[in-house]
TIRO-327536 format. One record per residue: residue number from 1; x, y, z of N, C-alpha, C in turn. Coordinates in nm, 2 decimals, m for minus. Layout:
BEGIN
+-----+--------+--------+--------+--------+--------+--------+--------+--------+--------+
!   i !    npx !    npy !    npz !   capx !   capy !   capz !    cpx !    cpy !    cpz !
+-----+--------+--------+--------+--------+--------+--------+--------+--------+--------+
! NUM !      X !      Y !      Z !      X !      Y !      Z !      X !      Y !      Z !
...
+-----+--------+--------+--------+--------+--------+--------+--------+--------+--------+
END
This chain:
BEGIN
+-----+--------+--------+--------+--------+--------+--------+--------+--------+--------+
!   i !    npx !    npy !    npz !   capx !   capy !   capz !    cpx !    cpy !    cpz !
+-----+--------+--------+--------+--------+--------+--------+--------+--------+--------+
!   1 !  m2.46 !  m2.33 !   3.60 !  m2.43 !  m2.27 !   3.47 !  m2.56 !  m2.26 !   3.39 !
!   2 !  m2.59 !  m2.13 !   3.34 !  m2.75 !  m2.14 !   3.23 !  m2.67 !  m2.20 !   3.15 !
!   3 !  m2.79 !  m2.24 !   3.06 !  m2.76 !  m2.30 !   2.94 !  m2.80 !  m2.18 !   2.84 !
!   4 !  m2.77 !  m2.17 !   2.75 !  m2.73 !  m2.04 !   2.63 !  m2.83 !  m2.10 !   2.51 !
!   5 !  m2.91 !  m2.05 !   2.51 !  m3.02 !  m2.05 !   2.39 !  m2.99 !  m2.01 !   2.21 !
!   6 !  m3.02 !  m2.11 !   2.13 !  m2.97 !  m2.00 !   2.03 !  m3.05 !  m1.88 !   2.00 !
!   7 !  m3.19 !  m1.87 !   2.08 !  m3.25 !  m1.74 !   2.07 !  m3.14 !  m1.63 !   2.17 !
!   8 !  m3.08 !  m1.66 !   2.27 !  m3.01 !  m1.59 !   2.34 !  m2.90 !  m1.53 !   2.25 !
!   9 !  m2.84 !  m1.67 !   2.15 !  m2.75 !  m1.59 !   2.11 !  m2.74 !  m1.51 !   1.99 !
!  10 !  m2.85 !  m1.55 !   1.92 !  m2.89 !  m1.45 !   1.82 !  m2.91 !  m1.28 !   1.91 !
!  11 !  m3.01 !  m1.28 !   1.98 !  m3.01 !  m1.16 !   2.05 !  m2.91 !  m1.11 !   2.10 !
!  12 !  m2.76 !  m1.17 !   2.14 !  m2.67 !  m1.10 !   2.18 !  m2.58 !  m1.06 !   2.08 !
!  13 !  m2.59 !  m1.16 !   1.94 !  m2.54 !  m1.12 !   1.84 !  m2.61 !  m0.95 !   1.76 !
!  14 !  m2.74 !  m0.99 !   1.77 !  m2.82 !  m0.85 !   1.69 !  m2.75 !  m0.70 !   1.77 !
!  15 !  m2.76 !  m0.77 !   1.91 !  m2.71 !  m0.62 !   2.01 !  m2.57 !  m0.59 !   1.96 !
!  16 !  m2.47 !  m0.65 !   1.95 !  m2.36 !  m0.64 !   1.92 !  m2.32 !  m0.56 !   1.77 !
!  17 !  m2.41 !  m0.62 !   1.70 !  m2.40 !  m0.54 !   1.55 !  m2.47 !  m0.40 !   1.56 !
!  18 !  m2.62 !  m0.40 !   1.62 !  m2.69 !  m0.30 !   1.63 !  m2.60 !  m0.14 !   1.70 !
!  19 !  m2.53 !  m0.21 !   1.84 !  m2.53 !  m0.10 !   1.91 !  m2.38 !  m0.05 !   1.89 !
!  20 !  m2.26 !  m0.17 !   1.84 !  m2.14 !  m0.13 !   1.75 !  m2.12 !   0.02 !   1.74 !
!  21 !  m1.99 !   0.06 !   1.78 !  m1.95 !   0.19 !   1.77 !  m1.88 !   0.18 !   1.59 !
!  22 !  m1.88 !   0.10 !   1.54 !  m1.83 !   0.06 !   1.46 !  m1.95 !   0.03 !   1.36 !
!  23 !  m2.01 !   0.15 !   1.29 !  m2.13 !   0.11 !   1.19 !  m2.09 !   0.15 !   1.06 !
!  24 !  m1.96 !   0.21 !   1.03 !  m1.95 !   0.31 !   0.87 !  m1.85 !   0.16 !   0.83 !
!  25 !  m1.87 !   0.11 !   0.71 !  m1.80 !   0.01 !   0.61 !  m1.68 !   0.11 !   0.61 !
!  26 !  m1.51 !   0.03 !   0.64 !  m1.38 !   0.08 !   0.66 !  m1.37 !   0.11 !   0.47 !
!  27 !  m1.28 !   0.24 !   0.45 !  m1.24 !   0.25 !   0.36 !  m1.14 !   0.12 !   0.30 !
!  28 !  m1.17 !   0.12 !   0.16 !  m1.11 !   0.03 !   0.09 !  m1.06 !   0.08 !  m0.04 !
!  29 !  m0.96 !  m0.03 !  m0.10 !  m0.88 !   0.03 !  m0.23 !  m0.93 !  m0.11 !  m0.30 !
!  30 !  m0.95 !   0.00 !  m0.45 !  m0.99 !  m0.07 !  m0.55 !  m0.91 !  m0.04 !  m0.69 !
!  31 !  m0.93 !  m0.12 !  m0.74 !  m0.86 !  m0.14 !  m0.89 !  m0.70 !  m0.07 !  m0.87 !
!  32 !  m0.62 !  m0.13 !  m0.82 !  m0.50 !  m0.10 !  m0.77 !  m0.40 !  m0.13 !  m0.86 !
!  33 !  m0.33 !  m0.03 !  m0.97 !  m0.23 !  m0.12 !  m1.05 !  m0.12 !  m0.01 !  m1.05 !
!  34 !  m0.01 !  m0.07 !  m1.08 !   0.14 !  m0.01 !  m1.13 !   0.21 !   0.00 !  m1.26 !
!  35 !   0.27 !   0.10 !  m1.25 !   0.38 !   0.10 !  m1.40 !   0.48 !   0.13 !  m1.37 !
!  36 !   0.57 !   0.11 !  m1.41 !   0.72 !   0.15 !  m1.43 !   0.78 !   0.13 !  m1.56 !
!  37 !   0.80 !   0.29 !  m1.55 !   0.91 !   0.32 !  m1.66 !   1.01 !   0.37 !  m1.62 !
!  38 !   1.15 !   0.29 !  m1.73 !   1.12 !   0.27 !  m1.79 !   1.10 !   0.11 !  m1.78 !
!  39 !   1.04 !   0.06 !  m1.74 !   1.07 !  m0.10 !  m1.70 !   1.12 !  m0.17 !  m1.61 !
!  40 !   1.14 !  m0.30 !  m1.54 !   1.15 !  m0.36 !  m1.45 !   1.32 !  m0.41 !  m1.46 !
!  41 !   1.39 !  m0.36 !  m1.55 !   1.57 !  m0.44 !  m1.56 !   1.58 !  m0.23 !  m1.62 !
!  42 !   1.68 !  m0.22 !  m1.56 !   1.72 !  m0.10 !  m1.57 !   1.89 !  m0.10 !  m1.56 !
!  43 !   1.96 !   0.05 !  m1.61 !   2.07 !   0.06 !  m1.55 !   2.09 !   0.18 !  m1.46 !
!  44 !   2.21 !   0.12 !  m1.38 !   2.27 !   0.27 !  m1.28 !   2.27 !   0.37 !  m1.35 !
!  45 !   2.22 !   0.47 !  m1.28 !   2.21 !   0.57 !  m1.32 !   2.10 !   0.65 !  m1.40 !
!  46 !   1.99 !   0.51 !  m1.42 !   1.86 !   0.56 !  m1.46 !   1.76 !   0.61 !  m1.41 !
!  47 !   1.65 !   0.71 !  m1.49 !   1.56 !   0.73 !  m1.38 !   1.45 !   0.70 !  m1.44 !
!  48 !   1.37 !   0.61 !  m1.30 !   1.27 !   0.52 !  m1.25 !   1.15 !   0.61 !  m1.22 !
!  49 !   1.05 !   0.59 !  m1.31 !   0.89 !   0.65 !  m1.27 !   0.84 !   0.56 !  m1.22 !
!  50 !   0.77 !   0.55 !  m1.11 !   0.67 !   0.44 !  m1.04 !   0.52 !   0.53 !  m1.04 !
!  51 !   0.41 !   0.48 !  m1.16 !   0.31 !   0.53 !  m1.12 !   0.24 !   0.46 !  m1.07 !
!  52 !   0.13 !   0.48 !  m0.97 !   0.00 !   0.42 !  m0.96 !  m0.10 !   0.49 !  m0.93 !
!  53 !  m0.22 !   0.38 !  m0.97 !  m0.36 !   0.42 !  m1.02 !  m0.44 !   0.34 !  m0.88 !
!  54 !  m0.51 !   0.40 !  m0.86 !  m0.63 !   0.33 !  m0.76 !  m0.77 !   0.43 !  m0.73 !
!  55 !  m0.87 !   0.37 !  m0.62 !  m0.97 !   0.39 !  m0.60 !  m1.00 !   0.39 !  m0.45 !
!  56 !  m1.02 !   0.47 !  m0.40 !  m1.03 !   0.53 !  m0.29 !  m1.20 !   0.47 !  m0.25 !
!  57 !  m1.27 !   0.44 !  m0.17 !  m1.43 !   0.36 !  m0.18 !  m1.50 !   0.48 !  m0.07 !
!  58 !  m1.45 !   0.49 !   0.01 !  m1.48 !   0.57 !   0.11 !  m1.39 !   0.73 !   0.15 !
!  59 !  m1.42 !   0.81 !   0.29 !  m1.40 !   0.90 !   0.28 !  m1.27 !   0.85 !   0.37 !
!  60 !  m1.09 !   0.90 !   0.37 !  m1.00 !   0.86 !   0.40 !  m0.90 !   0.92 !   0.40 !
!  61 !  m0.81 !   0.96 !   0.47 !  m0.71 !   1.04 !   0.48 !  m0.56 !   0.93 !   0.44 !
!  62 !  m0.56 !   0.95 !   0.29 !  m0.48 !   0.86 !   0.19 !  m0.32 !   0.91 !   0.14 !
!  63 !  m0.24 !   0.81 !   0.17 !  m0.15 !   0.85 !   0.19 !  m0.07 !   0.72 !   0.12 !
!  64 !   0.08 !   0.76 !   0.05 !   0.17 !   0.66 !  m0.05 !   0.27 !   0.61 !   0.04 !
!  65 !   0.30 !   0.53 !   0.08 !   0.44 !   0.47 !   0.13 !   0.57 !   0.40 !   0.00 !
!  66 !   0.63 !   0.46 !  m0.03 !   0.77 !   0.32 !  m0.09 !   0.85 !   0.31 !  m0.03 !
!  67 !   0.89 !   0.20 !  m0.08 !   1.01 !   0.16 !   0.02 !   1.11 !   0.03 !  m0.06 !
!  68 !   1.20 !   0.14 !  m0.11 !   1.34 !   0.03 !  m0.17 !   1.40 !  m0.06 !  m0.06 !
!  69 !   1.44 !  m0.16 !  m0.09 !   1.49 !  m0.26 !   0.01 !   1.63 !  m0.31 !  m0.05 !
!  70 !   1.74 !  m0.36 !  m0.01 !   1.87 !  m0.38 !  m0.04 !   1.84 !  m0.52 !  m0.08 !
!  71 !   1.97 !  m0.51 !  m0.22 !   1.94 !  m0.66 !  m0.31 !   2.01 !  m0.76 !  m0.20 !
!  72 !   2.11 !  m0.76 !  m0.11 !   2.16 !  m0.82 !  m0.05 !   2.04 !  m0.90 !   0.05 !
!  73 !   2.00 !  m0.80 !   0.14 !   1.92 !  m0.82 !   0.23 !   1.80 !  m0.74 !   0.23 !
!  74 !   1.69 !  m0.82 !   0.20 !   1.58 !  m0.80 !   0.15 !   1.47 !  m0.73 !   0.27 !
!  75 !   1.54 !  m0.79 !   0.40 !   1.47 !  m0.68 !   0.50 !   1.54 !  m0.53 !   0.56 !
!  76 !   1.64 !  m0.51 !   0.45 !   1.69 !  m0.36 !   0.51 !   1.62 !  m0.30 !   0.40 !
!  77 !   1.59 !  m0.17 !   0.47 !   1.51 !  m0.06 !   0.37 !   1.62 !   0.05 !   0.35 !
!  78 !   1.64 !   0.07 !   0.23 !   1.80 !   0.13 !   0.21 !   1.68 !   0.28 !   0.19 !
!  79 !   1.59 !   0.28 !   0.11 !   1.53 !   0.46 !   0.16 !   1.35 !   0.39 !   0.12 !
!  80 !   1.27 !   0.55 !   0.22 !   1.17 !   0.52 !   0.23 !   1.09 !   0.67 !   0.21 !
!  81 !   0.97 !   0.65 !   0.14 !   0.92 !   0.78 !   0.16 !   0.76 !   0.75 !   0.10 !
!  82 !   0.70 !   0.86 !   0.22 !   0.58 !   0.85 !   0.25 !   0.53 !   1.01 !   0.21 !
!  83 !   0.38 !   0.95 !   0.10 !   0.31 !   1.12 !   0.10 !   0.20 !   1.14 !   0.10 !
!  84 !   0.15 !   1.24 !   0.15 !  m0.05 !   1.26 !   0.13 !  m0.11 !   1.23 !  m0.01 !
!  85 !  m0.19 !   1.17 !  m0.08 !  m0.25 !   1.16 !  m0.16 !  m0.33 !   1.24 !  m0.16 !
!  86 !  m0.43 !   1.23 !  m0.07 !  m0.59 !   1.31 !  m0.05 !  m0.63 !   1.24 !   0.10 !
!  87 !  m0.76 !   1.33 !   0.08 !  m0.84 !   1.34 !   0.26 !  m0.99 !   1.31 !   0.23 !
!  88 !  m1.02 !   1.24 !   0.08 !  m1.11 !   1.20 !   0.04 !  m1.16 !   1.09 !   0.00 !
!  89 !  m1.24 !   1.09 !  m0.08 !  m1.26 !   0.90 !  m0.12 !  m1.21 !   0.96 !  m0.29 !
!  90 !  m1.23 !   0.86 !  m0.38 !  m1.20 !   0.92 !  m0.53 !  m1.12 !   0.79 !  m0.58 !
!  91 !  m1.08 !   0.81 !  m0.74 !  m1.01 !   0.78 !  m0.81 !  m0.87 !   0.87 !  m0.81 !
!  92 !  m0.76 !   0.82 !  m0.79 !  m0.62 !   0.89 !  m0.79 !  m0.51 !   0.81 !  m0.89 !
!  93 !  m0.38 !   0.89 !  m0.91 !  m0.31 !   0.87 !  m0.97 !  m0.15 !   0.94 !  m0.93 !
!  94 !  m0.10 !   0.84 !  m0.86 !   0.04 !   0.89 !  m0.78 !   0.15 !   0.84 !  m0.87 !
!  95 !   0.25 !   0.98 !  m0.84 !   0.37 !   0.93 !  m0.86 !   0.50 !   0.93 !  m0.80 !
!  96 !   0.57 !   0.85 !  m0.83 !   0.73 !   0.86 !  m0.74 !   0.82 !   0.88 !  m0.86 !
!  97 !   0.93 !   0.96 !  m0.84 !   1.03 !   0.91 !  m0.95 !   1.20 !   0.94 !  m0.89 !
!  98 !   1.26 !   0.84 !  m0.97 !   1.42 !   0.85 !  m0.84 !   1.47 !   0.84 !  m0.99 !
!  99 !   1.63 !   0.86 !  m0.91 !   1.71 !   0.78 !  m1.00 !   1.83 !   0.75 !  m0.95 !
! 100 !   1.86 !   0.57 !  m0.98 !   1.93 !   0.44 !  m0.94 !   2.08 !   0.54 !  m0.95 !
! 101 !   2.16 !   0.56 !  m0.81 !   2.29 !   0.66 !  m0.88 !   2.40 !   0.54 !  m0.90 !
! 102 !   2.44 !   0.63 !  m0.98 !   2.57 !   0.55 !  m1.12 !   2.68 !   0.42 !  m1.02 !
! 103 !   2.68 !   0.45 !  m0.87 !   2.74 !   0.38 !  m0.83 !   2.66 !   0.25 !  m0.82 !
! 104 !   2.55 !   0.23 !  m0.75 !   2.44 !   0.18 !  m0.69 !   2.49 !   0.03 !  m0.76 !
! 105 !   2.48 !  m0.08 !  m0.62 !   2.52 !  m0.19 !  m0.70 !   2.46 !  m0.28 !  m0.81 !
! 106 !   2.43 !  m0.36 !  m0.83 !   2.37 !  m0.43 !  m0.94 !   2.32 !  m0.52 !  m0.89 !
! 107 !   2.18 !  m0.58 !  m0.91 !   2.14 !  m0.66 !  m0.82 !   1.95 !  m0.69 !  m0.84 !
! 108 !   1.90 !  m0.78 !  m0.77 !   1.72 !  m0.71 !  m0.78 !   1.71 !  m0.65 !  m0.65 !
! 109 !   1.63 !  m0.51 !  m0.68 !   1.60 !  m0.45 !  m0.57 !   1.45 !  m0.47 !  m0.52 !
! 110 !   1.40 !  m0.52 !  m0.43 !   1.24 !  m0.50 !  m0.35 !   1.21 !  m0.42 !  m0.37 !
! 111 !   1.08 !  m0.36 !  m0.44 !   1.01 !  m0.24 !  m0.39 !   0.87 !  m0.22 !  m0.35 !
! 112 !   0.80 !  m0.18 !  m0.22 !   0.72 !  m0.22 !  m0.18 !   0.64 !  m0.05 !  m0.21 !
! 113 !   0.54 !  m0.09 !  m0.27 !   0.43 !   0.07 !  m0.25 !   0.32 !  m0.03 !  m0.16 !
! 114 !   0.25 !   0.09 !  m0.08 !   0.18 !   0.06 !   0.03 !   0.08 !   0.20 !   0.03 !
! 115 !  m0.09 !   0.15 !   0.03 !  m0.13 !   0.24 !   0.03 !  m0.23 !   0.22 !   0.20 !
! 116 !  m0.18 !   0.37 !   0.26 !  m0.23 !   0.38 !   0.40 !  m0.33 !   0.48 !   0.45 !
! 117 !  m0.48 !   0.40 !   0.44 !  m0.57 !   0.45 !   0.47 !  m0.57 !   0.51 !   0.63 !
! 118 !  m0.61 !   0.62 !   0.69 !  m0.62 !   0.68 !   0.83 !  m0.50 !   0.62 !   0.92 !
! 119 !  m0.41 !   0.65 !   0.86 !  m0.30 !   0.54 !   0.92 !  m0.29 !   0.40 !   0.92 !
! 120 !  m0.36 !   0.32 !   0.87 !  m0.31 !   0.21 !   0.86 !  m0.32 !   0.12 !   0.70 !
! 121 !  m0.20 !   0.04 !   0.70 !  m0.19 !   0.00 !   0.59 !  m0.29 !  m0.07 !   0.52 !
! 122 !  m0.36 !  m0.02 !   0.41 !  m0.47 !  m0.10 !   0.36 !  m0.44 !  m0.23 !   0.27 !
! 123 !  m0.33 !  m0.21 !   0.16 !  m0.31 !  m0.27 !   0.03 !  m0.16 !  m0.24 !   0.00 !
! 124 !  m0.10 !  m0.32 !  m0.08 !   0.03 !  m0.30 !  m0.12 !   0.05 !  m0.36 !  m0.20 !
! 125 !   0.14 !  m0.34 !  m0.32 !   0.23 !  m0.42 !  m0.41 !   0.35 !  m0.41 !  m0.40 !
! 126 !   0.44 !  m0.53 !  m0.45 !   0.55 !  m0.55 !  m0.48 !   0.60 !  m0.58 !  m0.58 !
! 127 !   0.71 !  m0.50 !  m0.64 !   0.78 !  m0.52 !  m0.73 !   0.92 !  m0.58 !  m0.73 !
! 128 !   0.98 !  m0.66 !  m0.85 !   1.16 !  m0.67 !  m0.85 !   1.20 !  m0.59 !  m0.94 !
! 129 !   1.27 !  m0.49 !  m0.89 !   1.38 !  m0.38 !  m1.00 !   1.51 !  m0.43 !  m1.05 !
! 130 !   1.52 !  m0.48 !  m1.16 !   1.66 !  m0.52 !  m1.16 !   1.76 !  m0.41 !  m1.19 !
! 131 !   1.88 !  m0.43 !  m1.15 !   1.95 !  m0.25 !  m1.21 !   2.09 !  m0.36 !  m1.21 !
! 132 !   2.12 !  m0.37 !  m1.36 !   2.22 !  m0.34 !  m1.41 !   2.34 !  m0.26 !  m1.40 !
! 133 !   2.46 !  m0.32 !  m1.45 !   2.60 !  m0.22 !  m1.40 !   2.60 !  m0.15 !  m1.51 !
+-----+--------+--------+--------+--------+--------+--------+--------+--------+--------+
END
């Protein structure tokens, strides 16, 4: 067995960076925040604006995921919806807006926004919706 130099392995380390098909820095999200109006305790039958603000670093095919989750069971996704943002890098500002229908039970609801750079998920927040009878 050779023995492995750390000149060796620096040199196999430089080759590895150097000749990397992988040289462009992955897009990234920055300054990432949320609002809701009108607020986080709501009642059935209200309607819910979710905006958000972010920063796109790179060039990226950017796209919104939400996804309500049931107050019961926190891993069923009772609805979900995904949309293009842009195909660029930039500053943005998305919005969703629903409204909780009059039956809808009472409870905290999960809600996950998820922002998905070239297909894959970059960043996400979560929120608790409370809705009221």
């Amino acid at each position: 067995m050779k023995k492995i130099t750390h000149m060796r392995i620096l040199s196999l380390l430089f080759c590895f960076l150097v000749f990397s098909p992988v040289n462009a820095a992955p897009p990234l999200v920055k300054n990432y925040s949320i609002d809701v109006q009108p607020g986080l305790t709501i009642k059935r039958g209200t309607k819910v604006i979710i905006t958000s603000r972010f920063v796109v670093t790179t060039k990226a095919k950017v796209e919104q995921t939400l996804s309500i989750r049931s107050p019961q069971n926190h891993l069923k996704i009772l609805k979900k919806s995904t949309k293009l943002v842009s195909k660029s890098a930039g500053g943005y500002v998305s919005a969703y807006s629903f409204v909780f229908p009059a039956k809808a039970h009472p409870g905290v609801y999960p809600i996950m926004l998820e922002i998905v750079l070239n297909g894959k998920t970059d960043t996400g927040k979560f929120i608790l919706l409370t809705v009221l009878e």
